[in-house]
Backbone as JSON, one array per atom type, in Angstrom:
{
  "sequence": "XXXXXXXXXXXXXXXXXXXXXXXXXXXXXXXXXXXXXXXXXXXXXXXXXXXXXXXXXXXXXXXXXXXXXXXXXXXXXXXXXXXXXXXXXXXXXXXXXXXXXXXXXXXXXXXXXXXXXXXXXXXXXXXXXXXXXXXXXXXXXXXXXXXXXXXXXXXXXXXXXXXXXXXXXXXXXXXXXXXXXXXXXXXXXXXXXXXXXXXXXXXXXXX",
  "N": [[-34.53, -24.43, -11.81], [-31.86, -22.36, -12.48], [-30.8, -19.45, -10.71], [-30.38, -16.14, -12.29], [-28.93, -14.16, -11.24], [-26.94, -15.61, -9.51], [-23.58, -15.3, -8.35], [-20.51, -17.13, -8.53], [-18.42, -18.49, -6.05], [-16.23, -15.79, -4.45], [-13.55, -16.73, -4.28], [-13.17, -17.84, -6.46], [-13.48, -15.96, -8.41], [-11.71, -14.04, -11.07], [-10.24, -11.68, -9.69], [-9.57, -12.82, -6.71], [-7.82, -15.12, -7.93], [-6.06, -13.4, -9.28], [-4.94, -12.01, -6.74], [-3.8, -13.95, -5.47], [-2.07, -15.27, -7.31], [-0.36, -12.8, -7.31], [0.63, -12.58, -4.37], [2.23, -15.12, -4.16], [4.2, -14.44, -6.44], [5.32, -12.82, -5.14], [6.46, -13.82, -2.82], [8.43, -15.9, -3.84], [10.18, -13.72, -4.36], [10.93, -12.86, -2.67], [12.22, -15.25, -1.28], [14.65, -15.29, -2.81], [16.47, -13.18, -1.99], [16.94, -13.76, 0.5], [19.39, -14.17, 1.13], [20.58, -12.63, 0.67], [23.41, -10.6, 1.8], [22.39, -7.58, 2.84], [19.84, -8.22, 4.1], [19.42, -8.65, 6.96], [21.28, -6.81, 7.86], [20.94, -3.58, 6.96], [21.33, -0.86, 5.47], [22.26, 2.39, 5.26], [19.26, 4.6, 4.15], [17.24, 2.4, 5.04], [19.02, 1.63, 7.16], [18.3, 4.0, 8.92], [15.88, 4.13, 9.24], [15.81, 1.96, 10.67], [16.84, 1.32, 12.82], [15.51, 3.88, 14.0], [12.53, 2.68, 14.76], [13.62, 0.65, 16.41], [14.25, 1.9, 18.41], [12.35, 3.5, 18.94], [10.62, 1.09, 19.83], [11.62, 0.72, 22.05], [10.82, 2.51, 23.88], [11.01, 5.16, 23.85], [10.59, 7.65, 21.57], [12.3, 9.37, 19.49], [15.58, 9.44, 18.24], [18.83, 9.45, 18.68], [20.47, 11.03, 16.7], [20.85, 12.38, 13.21], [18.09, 12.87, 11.57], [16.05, 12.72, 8.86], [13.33, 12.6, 7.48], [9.86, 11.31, 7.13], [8.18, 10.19, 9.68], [6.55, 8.02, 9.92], [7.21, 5.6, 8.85], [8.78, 4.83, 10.52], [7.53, 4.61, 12.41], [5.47, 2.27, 12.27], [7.34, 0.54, 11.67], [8.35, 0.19, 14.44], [6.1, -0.14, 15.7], [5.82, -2.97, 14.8], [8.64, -4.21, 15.91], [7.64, -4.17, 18.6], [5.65, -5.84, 18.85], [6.82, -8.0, 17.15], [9.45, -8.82, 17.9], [12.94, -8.16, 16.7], [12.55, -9.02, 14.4], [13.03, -8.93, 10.75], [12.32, -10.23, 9.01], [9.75, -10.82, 9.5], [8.65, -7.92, 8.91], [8.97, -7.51, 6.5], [7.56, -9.97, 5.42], [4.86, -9.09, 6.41], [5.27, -6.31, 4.76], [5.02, -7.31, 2.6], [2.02, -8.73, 2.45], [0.74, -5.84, 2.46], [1.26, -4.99, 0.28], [0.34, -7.17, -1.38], [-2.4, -6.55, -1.12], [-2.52, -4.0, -2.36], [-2.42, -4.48, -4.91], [-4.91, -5.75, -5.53], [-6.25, -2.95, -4.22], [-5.19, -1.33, -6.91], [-6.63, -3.1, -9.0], [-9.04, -2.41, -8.27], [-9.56, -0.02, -8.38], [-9.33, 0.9, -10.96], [-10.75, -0.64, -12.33], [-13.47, 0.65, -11.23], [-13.24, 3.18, -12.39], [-13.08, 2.09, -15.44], [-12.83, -0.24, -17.39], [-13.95, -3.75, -17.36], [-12.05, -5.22, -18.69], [-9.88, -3.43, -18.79], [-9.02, -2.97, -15.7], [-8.57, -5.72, -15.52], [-5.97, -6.18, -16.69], [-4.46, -3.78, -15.58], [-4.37, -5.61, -13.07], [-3.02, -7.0, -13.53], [-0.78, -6.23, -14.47], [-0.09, -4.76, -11.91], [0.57, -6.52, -10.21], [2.66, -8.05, -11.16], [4.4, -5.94, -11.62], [8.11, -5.32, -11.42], [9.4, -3.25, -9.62], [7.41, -2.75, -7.48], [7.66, -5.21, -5.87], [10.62, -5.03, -5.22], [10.54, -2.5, -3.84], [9.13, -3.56, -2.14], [10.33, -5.43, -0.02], [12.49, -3.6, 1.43], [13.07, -2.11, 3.54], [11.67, 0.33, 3.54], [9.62, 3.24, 3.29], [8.3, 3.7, 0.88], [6.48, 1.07, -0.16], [4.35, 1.14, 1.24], [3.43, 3.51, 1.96], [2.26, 3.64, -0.98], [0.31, 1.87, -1.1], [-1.48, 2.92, 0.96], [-1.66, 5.35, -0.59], [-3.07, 4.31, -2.82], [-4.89, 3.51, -1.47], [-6.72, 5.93, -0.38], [-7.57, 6.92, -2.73], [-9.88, 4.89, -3.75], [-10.78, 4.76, -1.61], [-11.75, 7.28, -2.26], [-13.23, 7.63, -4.36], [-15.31, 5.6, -4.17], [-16.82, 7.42, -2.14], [-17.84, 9.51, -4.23], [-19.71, 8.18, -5.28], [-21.2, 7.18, -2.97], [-22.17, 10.08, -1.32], [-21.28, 10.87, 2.02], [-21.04, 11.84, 5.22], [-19.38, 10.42, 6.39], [-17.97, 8.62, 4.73], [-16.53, 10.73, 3.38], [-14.92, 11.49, 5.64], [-13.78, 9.62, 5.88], [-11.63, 9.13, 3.93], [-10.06, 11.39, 4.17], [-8.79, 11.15, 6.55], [-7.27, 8.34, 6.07], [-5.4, 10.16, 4.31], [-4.21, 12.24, 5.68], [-3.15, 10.44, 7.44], [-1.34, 9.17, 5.56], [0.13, 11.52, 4.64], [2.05, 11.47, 6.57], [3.8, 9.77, 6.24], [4.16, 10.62, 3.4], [4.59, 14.33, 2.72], [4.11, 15.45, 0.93], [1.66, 14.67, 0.15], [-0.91, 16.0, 0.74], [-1.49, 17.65, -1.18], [-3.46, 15.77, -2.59], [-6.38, 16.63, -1.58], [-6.66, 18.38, -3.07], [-8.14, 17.21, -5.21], [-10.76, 17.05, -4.59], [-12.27, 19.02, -5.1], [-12.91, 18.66, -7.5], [-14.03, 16.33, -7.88], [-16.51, 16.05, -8.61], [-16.67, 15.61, -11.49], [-16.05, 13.28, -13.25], [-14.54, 12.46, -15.73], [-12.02, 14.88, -14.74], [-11.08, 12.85, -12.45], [-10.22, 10.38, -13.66], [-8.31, 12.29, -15.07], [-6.89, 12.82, -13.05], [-5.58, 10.4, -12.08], [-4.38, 8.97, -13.62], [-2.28, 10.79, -13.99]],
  "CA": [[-34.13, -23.22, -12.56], [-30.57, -21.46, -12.04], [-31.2, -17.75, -10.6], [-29.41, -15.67, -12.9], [-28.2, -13.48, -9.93], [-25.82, -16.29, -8.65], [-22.51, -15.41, -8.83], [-19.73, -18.18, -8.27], [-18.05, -17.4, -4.43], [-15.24, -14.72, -4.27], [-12.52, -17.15, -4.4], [-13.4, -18.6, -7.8], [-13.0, -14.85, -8.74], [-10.24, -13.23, -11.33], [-9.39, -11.3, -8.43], [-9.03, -14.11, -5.92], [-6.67, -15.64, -8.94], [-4.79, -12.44, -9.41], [-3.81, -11.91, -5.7], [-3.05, -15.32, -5.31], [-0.35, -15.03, -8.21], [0.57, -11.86, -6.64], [1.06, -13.31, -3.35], [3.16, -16.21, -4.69], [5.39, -14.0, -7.07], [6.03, -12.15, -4.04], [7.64, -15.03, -1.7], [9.46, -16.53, -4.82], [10.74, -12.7, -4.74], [11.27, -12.76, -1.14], [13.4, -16.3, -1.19], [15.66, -15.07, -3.68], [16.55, -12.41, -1.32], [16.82, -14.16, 2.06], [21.23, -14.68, 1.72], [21.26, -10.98, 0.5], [24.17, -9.87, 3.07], [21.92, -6.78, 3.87], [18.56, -8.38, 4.19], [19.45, -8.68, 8.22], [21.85, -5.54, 7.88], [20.46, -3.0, 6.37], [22.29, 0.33, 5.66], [21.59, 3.93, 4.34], [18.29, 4.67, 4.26], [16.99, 1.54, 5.46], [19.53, 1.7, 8.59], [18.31, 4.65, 9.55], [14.69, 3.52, 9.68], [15.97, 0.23, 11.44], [17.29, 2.35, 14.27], [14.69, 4.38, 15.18], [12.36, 1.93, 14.91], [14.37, 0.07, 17.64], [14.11, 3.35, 19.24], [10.42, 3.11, 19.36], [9.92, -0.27, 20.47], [12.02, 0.71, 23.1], [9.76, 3.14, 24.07], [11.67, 6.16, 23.22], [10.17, 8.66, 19.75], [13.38, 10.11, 19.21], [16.91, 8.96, 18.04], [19.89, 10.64, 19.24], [20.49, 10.95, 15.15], [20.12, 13.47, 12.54], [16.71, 12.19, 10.77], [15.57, 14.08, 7.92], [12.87, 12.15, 6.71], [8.9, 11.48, 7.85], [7.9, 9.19, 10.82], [5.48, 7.08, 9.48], [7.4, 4.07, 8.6], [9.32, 4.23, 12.13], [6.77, 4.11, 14.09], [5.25, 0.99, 11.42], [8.39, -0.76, 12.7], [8.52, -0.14, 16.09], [5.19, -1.43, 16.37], [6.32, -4.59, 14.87], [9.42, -4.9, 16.44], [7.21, -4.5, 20.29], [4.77, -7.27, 18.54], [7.5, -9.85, 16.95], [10.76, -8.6, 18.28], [13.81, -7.48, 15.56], [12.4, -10.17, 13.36], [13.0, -8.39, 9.54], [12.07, -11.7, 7.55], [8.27, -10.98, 9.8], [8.17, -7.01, 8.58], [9.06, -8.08, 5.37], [6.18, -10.73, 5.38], [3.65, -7.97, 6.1], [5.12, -5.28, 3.79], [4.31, -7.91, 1.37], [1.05, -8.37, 2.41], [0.52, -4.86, 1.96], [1.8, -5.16, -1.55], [-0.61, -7.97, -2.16], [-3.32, -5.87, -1.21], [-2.32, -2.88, -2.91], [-2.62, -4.82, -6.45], [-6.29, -5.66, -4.95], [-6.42, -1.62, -4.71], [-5.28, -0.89, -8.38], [-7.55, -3.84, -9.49], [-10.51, -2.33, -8.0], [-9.94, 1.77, -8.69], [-9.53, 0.43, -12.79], [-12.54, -1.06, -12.19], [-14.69, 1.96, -11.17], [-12.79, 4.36, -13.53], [-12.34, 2.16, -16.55], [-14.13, -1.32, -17.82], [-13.26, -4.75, -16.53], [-11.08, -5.59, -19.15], [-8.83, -2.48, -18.28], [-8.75, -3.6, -14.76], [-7.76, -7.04, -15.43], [-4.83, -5.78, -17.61], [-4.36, -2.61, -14.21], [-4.45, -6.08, -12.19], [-1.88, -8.08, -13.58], [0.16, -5.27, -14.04], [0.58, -4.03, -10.72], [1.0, -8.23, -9.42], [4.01, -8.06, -11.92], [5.39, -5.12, -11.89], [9.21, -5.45, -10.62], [9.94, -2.46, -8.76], [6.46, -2.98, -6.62], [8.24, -6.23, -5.45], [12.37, -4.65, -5.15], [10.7, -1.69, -2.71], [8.53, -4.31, -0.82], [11.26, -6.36, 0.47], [13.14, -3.3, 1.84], [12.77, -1.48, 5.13], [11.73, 1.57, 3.05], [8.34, 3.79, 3.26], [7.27, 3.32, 0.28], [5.36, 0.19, -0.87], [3.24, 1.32, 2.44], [2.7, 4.91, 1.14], [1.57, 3.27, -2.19], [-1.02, 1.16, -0.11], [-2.18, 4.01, 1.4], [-2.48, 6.35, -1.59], [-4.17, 4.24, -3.52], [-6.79, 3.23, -0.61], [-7.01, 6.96, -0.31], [-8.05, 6.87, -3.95], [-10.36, 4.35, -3.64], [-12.11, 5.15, -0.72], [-12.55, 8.67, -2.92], [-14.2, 6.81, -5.63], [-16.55, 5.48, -3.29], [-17.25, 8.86, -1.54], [-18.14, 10.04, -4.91], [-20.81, 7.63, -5.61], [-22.29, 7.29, -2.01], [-21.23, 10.62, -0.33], [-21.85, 10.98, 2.99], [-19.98, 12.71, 5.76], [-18.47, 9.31, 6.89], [-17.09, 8.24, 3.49], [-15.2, 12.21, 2.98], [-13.92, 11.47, 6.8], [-12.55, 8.42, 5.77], [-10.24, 9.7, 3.2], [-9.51, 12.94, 4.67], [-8.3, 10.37, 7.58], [-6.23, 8.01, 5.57], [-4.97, 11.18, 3.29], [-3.54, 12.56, 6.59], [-1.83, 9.37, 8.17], [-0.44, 9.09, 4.18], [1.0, 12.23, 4.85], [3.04, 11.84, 7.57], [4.71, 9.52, 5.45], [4.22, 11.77, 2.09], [3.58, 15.45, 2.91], [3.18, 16.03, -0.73], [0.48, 13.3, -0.63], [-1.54, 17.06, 1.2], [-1.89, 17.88, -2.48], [-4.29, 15.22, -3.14], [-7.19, 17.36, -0.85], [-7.53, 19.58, -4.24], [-9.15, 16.34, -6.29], [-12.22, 17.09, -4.14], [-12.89, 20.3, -6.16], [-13.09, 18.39, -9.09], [-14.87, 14.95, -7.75], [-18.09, 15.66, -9.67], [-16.47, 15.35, -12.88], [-15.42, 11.95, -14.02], [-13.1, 12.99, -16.61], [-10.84, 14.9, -13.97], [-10.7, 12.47, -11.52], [-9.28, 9.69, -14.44], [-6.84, 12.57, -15.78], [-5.6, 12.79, -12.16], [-5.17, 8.98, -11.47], [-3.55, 9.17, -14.93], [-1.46, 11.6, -14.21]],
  "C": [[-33.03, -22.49, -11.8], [-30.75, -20.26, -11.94], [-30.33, -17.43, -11.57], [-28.31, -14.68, -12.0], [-27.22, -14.26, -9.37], [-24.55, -15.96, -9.27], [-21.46, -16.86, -8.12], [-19.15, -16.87, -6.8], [-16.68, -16.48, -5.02], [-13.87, -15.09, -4.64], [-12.38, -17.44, -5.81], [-13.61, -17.06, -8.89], [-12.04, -14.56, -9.76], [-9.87, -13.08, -10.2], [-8.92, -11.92, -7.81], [-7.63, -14.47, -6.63], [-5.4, -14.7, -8.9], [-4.18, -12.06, -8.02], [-3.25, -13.02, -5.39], [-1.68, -15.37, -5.79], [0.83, -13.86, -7.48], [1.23, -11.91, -5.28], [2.93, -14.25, -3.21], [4.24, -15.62, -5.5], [6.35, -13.11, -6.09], [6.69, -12.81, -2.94], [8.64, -15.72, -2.26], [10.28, -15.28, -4.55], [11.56, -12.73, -3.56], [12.53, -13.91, -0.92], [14.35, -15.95, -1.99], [16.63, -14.28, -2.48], [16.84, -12.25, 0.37], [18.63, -13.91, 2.24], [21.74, -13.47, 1.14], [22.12, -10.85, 1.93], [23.4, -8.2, 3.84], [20.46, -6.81, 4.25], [18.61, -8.27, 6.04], [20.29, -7.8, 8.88], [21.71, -4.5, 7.22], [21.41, -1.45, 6.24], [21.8, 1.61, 4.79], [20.52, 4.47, 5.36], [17.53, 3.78, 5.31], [17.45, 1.21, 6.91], [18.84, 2.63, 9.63], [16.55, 4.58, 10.37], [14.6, 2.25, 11.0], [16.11, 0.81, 12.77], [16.25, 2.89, 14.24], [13.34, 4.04, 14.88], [12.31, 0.83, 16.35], [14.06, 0.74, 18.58], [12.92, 3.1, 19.82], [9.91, 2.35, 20.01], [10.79, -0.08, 21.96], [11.6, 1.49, 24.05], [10.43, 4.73, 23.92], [11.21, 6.87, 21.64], [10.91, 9.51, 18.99], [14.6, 9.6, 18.83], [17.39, 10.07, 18.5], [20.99, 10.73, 18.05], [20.19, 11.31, 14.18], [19.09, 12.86, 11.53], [16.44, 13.38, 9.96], [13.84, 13.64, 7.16], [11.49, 11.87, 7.8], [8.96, 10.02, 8.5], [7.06, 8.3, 10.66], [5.8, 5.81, 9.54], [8.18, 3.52, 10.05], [8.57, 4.0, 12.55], [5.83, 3.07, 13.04], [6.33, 0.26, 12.03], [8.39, -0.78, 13.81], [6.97, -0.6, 16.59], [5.37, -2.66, 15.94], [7.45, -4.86, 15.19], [8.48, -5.05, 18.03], [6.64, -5.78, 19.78], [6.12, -8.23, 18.8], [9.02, -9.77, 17.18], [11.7, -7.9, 16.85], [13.8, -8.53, 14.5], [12.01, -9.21, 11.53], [12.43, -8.88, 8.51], [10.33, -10.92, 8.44], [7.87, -8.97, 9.08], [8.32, -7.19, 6.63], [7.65, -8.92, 4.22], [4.88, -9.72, 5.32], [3.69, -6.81, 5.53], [4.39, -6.07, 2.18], [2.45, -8.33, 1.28], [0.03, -7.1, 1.97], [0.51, -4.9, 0.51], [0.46, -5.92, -2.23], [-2.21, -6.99, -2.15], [-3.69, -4.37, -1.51], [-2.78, -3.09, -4.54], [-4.67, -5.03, -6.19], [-6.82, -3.68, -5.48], [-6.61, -1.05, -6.1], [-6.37, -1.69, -8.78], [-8.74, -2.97, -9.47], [-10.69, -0.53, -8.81], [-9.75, 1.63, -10.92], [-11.15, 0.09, -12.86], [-13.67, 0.05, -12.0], [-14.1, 3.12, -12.73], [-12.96, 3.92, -14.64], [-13.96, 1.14, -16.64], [-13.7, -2.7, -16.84], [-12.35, -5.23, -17.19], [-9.53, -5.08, -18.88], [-8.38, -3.03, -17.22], [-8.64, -4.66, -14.48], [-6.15, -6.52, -15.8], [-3.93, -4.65, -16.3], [-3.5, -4.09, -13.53], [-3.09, -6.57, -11.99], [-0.62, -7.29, -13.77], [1.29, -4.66, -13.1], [1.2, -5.28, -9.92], [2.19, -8.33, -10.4], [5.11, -7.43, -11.8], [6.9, -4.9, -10.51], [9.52, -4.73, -9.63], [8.87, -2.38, -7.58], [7.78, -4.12, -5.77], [9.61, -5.8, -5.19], [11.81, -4.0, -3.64], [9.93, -2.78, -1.63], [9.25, -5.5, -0.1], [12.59, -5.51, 0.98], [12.33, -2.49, 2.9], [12.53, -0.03, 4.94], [10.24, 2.47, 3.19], [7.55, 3.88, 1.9], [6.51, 2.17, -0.67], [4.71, 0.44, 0.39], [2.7, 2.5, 1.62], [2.36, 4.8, 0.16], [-0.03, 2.71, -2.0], [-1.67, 2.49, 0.0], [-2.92, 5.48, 0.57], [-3.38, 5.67, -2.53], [-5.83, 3.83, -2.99], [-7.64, 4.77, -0.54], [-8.26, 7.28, -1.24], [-9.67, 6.2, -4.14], [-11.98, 4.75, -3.09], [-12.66, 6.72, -1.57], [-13.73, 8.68, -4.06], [-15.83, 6.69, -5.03], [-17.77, 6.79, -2.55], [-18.35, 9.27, -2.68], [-19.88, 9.27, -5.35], [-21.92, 7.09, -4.53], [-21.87, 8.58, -1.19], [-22.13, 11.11, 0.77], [-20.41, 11.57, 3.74], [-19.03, 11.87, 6.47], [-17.68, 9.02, 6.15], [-15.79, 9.11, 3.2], [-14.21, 12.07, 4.05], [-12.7, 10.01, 6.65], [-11.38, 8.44, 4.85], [-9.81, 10.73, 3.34], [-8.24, 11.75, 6.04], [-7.04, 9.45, 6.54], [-5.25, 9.09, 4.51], [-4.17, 11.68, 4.43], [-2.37, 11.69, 7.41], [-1.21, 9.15, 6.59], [0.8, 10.17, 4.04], [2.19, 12.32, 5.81], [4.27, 10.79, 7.03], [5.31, 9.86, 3.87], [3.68, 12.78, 2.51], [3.48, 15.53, 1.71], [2.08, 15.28, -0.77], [-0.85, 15.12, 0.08], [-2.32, 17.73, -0.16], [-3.18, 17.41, -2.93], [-5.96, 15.93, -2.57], [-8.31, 18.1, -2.2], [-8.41, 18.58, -5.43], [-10.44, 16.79, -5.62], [-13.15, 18.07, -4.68], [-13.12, 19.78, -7.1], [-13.67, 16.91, -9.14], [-16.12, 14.96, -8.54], [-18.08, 15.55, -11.22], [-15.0, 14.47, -13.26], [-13.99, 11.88, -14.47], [-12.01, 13.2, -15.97], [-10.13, 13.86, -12.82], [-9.97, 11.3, -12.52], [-7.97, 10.56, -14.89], [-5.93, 12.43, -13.98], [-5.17, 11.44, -11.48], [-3.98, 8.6, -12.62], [-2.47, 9.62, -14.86], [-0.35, 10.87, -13.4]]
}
């Protein structure tokens, strides 16, 4: 007799399936993108990150360079340039990782909020959607600060349905390192007034 409790393993999953794809649409995305002239020169925005960055790994927290913008994603590079040196193709590689496990994220916060059909439809969505894939193949802060707000999210979900004083610390904690690469992400603090009712917490994922 077959328990009815058995599920098939994790891999044999939708999910499994859908980061997989998302994985894979994201290195097809990535090879397109390798003989870009500024994939190994980067400029603007992206320069200015690259530099102090450099800065960082050099052990220095400062440029000698008017910065206007938050520190989050420098000091994200300059710990992977000390790791894998000024290798761009390897931060690249793990912004996309991020990415992949950001569609994971949406997958799952559809899933608590919605049905499972929704969050298939959430899944494939976010493993599709173009401009996910444009910012995660630049030297930019946010397909990280996307990661991070929607784990925020997540972990708030969770809070809500086991809360304990570990669960609230854990998104008060990622809500704070989110900020230093979004201070507006400081905003999100005020969903907690309104966590015991359902409704608001879909209009503000909605929103």
């Amino acid at each position: 007799m077959i328990s009815s409790s058995s599920q098939p393993p994790w891999w044999q999953s939708f999910e499994a399936r859908l980061l997989l794809g998302a994985l894979l649409l994201r290195l097809v995305y990535l090879s397109t993108i390798l003989d870009n002239p500024y994939f190994n020169h980067p400029i603007t925005d992206e320069a200015l990150y690259d530099l102090w960055g450099q800065t960082i790994a050099a052990g220095e927290p400062f440029i000698d360079y008017p910065y206007y913008d938050s520190p989050l994603h420098a000091f994200f590079l300059g710990s992977l340039y000390t790791l894998f040196g000024h290798d761009l193709l390897m931060v690249r590689l793990i912004q996309i990782g991020f990415g992949t496990a950001n569609v994971a994220l949406i997958y799952r916060i559809a899933h608590r909020l919605f049905d499972p059909p929704t969050a298939k439809v959430a899944g494939i969505l976010a493993a599709t959607y173009l401009p996910f894939l444009y910012y995660e193949g630049l030297l930019l802060k946010e397909s990280f600060a996307l990661f991070l707000l929607n784990l925020a999210l997540l972990l708030f979900l969770i809070a809500l349905t086991r809360p304990t004083y570990l669960a609230f610390w854990s998104v008060g904690l990622v809500v704070g390192v989110l900020a230093l690469s979004r201070v507006n992400a400081l905003a999100l603090v005020l969903a907690v007034e309104s966590g015991d009712r359902s409704d608001d917490v879909r209009e503000l994922v909605l929103a």
